[in-house]
C-alpha positions in Angstrom: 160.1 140.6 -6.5 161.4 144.2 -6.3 164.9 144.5 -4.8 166.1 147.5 -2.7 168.4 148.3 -0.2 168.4 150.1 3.4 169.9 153.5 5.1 169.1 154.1 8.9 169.4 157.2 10.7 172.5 156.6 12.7 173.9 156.4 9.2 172.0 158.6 6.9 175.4 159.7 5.5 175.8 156.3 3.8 172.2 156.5 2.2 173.7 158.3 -1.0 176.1 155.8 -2.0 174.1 152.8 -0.4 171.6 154.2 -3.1 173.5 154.8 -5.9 175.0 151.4 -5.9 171.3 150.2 -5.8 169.6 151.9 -8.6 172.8 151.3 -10.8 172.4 147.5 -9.8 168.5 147.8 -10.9 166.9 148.5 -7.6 163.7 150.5 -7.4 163.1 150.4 -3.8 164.7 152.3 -0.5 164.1 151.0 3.0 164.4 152.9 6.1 163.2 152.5 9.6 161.8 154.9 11.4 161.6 153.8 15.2 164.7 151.8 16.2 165.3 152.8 20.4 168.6 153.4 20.1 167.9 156.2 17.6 167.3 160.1 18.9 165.5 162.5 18.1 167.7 165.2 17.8 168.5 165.6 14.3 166.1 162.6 13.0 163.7 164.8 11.0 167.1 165.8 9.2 168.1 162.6 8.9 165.3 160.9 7.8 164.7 164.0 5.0 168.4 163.3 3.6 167.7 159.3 3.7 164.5 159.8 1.5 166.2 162.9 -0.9 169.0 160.3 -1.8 166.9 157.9 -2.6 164.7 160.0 -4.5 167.8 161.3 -6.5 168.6 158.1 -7.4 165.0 157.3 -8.8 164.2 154.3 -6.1 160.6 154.5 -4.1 160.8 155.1 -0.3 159.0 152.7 2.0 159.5 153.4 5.9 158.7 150.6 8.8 157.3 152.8 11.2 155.9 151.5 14.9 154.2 153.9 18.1 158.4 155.0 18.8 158.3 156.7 15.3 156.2 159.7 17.1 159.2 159.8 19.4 161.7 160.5 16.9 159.8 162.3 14.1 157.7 164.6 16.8 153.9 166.0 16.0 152.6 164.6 12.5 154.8 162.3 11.6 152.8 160.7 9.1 152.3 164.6 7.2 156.0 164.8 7.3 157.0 161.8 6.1 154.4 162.4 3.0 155.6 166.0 2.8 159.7 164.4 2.2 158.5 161.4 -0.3 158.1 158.7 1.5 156.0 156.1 -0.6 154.7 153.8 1.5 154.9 153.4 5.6 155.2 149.6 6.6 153.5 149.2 10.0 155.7 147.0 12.3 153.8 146.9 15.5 152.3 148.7 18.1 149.4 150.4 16.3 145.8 149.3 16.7 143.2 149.0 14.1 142.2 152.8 14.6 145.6 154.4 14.5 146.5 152.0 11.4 143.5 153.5 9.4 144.1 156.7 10.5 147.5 156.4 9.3 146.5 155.0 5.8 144.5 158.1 5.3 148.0 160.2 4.8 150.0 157.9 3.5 149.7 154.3 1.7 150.6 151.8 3.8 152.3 147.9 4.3 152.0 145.5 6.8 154.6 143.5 8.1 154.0 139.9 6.6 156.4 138.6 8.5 154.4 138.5 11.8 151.0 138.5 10.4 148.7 135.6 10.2 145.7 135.7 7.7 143.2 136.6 10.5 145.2 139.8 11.3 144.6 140.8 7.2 140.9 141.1 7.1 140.6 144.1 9.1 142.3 145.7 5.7 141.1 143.7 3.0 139.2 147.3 1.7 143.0 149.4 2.0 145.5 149.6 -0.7 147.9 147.5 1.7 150.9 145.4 0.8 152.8 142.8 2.6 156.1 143.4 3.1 158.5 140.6 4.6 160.9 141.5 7.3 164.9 141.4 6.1 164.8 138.0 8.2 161.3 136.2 7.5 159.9 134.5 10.9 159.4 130.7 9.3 156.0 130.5 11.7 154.0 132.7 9.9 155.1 132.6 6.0 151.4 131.9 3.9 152.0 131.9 0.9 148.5 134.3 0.6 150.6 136.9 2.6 152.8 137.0 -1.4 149.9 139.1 -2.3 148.1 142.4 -2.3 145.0 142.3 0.8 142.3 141.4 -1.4 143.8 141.2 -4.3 145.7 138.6 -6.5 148.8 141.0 -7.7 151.9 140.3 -6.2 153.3 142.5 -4.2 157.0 143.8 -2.9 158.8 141.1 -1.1 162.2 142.6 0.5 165.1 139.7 0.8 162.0 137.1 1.3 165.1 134.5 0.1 164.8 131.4 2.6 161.3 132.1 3.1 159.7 128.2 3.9 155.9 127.9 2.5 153.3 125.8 3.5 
């Protein structure tokens, strides 16, 4: 399991030192998410380019949890820009059909949320370079231990504080 830590936009000014403290601790990830309501838009494209720039700096790889609200914040292309500041990966929470999840995974690499996923809702991806990434708080209905892996695949893949996580 790779370990990382988290900077969100309300507090992008804490991503530098949140990241520091990280890579120095062995970390080699950065998590950020990209479509909490509370958050505006004014100022998020900022926010979101300093977020991923620290992390970069500090040698950890970007991954983004992104839903339908991260349009709202991020404005046209948000998928371009997010590739065009570094971001690794985009981790797909919710709200996104089949369609919009390809089209989305033809800019950027993408991860699905393994948290909510059951192993029906994985086929549809099986031919992507996907991986599974846990919510901070795993949901205990829906843990498989086949979601610990790459879609058709048998690497492992980033788990992010899957601690507590019950299998079956």
């Amino acid at each position: 399991m790779r370990s990382g830590a988290s900077a969100y936009l309300g507090h992008a000014e804490l991503a530098a030192p949140t990241f520091d403290a990280a890579a120095a601790a062995g970390a080699t990830l950065a998590f950020t998410s990209l479509h909490i309501p509370e958050d505006s838009p004014t100022g998020a494209r900022d926010a979101a380019t300093a977020i991923v720039s620290a992390a970069i700096d500090c040698g950890l790889a970007v991954v983004a949890d992104v839903s339908p609200n991260t349009a709202r914040l991020l404005g046209d292309d948000p998928w371009a820009f997010l590739r065009s500041i570094g971001v690794a990966r985009v981790r797909i929470d919710f709200g996104f059909p089949e369609t919009a999840i390809r089209s989305i995974a033809s800019v950027l690499p993408i991860a699905l949320n393994a948290s909510t996923l059951g192993h029906e809702d994985l086929a549809p991806f099986a031919d992507l370079d996907v991986e599974l990434i846990h919510n901070f708080y795993p949901r205990v209905d829906r843990p498989g231990a086949v979601l610990g892996r790459r879609v058709g695949s048998h690497r492992p893949v980033v788990r992010m504080a899957a601690r507590g996580v019950h299998r079956r």
